[in-house]
N, C-alpha and C positions, 0 to 999 in steps of 0.2 A: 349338410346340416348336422350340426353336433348335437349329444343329448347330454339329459343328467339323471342317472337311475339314481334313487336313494330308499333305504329301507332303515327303519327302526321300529322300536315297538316304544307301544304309551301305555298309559294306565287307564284312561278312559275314553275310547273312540271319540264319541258326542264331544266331550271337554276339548281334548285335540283338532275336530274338526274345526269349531269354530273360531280358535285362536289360529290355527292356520289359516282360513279365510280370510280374518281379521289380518293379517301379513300380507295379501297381497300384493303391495304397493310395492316393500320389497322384492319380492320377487318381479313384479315388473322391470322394476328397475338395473335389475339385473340382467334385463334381457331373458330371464324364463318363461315358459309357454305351455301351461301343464297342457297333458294330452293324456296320464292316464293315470288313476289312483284307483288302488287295490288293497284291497283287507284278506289278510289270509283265508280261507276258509274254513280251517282248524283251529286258527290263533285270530280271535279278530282284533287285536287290541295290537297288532303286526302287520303295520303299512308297508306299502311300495308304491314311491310316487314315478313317473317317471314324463320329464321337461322335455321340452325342446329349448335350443340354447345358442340364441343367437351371436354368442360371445363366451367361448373360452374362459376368457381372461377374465372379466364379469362374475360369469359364473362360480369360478373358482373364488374369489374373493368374497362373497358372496354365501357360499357354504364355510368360508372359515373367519367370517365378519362376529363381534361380540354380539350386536344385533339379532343373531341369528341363534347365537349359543343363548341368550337370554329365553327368545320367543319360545324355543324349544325347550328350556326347563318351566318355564309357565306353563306351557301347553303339556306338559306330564309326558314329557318323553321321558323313558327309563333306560337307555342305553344306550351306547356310541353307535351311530348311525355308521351303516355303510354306504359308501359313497363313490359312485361310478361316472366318470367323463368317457361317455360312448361317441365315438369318429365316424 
């Protein structure tokens, strides 16, 4: 099973959370399967999600879809996401 780690940071957790919630459909669609999300404990406003990913190919399109870049400037991300396809 393939994963997908991703990390960025937002401007306000609460704000973030629920516009990511409100995405899920995408990401279903996608074939992703959150399994675990984390907030720094020194930065909390500094996620790391991390998918299970039942499609590659999916997946990948997926993090680099306009949809996606949008949801993400709504939802008060402040930075270029780092973005991990684990094998």
């Amino acid at each position: 099973m393939a994963h997908l780690l991703v990390r960025h940071k937002v401007q306000d957790f609460g704000k973030w959370k629920a516009a990511y919630e409100a995405h899920v459909g995408a990401r279903q669609a996608a074939g992703l399967i959150e399994r675990q999300l984390w907030r720094n404990a020194d930065h909390p406003n500094e996620v790391l999600l991390l998918f299970e990913a039942s499609d590659l190919g999916k997946a990948r399109a997926f993090t680099n879809s306009a949809d996606l870049r949008q949801a993400m400037q709504q939802a008060g991300v402040t930075d270029k996401p780092d973005v991990y396809f684990l094998a």
